[in-house]
N, C-alpha and C positions, 0 to 999 in steps of 0.2 A: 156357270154364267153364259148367256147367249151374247151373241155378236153386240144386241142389239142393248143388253145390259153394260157392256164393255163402252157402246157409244153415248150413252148416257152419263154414268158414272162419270166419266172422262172430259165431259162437257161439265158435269157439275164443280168437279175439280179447279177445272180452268178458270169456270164463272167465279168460283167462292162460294158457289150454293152448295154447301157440304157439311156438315161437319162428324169429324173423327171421332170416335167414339174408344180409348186407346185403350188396352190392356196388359197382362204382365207376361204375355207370350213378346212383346215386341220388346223386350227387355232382357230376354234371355240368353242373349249372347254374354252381356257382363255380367249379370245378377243370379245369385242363386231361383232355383224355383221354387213355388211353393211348397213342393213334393220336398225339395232339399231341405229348405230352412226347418221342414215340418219333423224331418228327421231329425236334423240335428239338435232341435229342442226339446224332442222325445227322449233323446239319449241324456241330457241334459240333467233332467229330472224326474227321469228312470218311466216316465210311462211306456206301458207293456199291452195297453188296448190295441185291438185287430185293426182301428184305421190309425195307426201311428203316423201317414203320410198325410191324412188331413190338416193343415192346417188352423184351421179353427176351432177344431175340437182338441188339441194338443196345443193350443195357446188358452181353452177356457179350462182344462185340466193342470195347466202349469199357473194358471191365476188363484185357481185354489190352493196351490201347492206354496206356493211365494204370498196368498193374501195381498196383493197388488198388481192386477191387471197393467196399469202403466208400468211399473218396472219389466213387465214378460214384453213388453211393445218396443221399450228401450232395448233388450235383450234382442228381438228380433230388427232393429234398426242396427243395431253392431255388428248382425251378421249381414247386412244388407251393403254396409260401406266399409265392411273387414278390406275388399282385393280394389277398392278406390280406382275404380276404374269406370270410365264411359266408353261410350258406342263411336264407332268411329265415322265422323257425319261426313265427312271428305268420300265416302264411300256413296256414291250415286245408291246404291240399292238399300242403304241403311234406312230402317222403316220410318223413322223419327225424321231423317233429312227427308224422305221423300215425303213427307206432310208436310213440312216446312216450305218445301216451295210453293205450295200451292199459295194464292191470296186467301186465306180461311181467316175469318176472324173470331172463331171460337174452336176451342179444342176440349172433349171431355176426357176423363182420363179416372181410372180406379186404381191406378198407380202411385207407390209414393212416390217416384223420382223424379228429377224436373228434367227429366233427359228432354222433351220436347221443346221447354224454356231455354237449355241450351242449341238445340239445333236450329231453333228460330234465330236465336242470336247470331249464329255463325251466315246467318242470311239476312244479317243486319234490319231483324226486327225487334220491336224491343214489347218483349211479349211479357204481361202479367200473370201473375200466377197467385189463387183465393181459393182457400180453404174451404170444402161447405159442412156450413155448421150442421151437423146431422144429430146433434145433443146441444143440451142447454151451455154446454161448460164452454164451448166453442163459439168464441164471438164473431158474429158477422162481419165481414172484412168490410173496411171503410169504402171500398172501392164500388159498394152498393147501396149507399146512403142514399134518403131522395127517391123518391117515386119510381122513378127508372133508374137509376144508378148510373154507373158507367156507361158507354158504349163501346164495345171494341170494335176493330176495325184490320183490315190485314196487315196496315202497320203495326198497330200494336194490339196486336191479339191478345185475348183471353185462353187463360189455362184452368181450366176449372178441376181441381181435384175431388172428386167424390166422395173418398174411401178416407184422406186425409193425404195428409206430406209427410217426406223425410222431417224437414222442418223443426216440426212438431209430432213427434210419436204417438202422443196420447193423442193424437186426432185421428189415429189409424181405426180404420175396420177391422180388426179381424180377429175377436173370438166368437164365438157364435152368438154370443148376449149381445155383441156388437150388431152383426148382421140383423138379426132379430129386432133391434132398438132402430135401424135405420128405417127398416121399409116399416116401419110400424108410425116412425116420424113422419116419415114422405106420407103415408097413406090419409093419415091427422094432417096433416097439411094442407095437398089437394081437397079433402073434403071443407075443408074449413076456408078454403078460399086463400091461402095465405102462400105468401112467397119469401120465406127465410130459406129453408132449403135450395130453392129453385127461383133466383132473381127473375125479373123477367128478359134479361138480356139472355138467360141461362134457358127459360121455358122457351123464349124464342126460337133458342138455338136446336130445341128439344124439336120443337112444333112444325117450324116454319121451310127446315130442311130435311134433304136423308142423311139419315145418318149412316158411315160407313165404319163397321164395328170392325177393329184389328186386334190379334192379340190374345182375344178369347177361345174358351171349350168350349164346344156345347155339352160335355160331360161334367164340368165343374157349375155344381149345385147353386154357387155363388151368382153364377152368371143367371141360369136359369130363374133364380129368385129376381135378382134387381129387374130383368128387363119383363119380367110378367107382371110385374108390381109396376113398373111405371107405364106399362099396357094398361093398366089399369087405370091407374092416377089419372095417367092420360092420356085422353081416347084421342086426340090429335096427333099423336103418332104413328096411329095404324093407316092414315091416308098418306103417307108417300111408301113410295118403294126404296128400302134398305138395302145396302149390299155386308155383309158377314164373308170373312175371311175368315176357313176352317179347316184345321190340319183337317188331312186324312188321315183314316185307321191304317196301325201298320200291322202284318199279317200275325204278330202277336197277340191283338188287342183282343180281335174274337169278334171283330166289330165290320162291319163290311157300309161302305158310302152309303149302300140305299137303306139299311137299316138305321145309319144315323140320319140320314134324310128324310125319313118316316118319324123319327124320334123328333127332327125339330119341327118336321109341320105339326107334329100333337102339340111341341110346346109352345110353336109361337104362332097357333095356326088363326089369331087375329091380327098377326101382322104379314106386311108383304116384303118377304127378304129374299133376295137372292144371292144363291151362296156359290163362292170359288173355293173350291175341295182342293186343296195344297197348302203347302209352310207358304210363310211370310215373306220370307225371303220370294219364293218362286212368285207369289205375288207380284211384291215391288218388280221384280224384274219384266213381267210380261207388261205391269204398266206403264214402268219406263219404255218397253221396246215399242209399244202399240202408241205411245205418243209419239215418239220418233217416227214414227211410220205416216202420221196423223197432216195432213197439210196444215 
């Protein structure tokens, strides 16, 4: 990221012209990882395929195994609130509290947890938090009834879950039927003009700002599908400038910065992102320190 990206960003922050885009890297202090949970439900029910640590192909092989998709979701929700723990928001650099401050009146998120519904709280906002219904069985939340539905606003912001909630398990993404059934919904949508998937407080939020992606790979397949797919859906997101928060490779991977930097402009080379190469943590921190700094 240049100077000039850092003065930007930081200015949209303050305005409220932002919105977060959250992911299951800003979770990884208290929660297992995908890599983990993928494990331990491959040992589970004995699968022995070469990607044992995918998790969505070792939740659509453990669906055939059990004949009940939602039971393998529940199963994966137990190991998710097994050590019942949260992020500790009192911690200036925690990724969750440092969203929370900003005035943002929308937050996206492909997370189940409502760890951001909590750190708003602890910043006395009284944030909602809706399901999107990305299949039939999942009813539109009341809170988008009505032509335009809701508004949210920085006091009481919107949490939009994507993928689904703790909540509710069965609203979860993640076996590959899942993934598959979403962007195939979003794609039938946008073409059809329709906005159940995407209210339009939620397309606004999509359209009208940038969005600052935390949390994600650009080596996880997941990510690269939904945001090519909603490149697509919708072409109103390729006119603002993005900013992506992206570990770097570490000397084990085999993987070197410019070679993933090469790899994201093939994938997102109709969008305009620019990306900060470090963990999250080092993030939150240099934007804590650079606002500090900031008159």
């Amino acid at each position: 990221m240049s100077e000039k990206d850092w003065e930007r960003l930081i200015y949209q922050l303050r305005t409220g012209h932002c919105t977060p885009f959250v992911g299951s890297g800003t979770s990884m202090s208290v929660l297992p990882s995908g890599r983990q949970l993928s494990e331990t439900l491959a040992a589970k029910v004995d699968y022995s395929g070469p990607d044992a640590r995918e998790l969505p192909r070792v939740v659509q092989y453990a669906s055939f195994e059990y004949g009940d998709l939602s039971h393998v979701k529940y199963l994966v929700r137990d190991e998710l609130i097994k050590g019942d723990q949260t992020p500790d928001f009192g911690d200036q650099n925690e990724p969750h509290a440092v969203l929370a401050d900003f005035p943002l009146p929308v937050y996206l998120t492909t997370n189940y947890d409502d760890f951001i519904v909590q750190a708003l709280a602890t910043r006395r906002k009284k944030a909602r938090a809706a399901i999107c219904p990305w299949n039939d069985l999942i009813a539109p939340d009341p809170l988008f009834e009505g032509d335009e539905g809701w508004n949210p606003s920085p006091s009481t912001p919107l949490v939009y879950h994507l993928h689904g909630a703790m909540r509710d398990p069965a609203s979860f993404v993640l076996a590959e039927d899942d993934y598959m059934m979403f962007l195939r919904n979003l794609a039938i949508e946008r073409n059809n003009g329709g906005n159940r998937i995407l209210p339009p407080s939620i397309l606004a939020a999509l359209t009208t700002r940038p969005l600052l992606f935390i949390g994600y790979s650009l080596q996880d397949w997941t990510f690269r599908a939904l945001f090519q797919e909603l490149g697509r859906s919708i072409p109103a997101i390729s006119r603002r400038r993005h900013v992506s928060v992206q570990l770097a490779p570490g000397e084990a991977s085999g993987w070197t910065v410019d070679a993933l930097e090469r790899q994201l402009q093939w994938y997102y080379r109709e969008w305009q992102i620019s990306v900060f190469w470090g963990g999250i943590e080092d993030f939150c921190t240099e934007l804590r320190d650079r606002i500090g700094a900031m008159p």
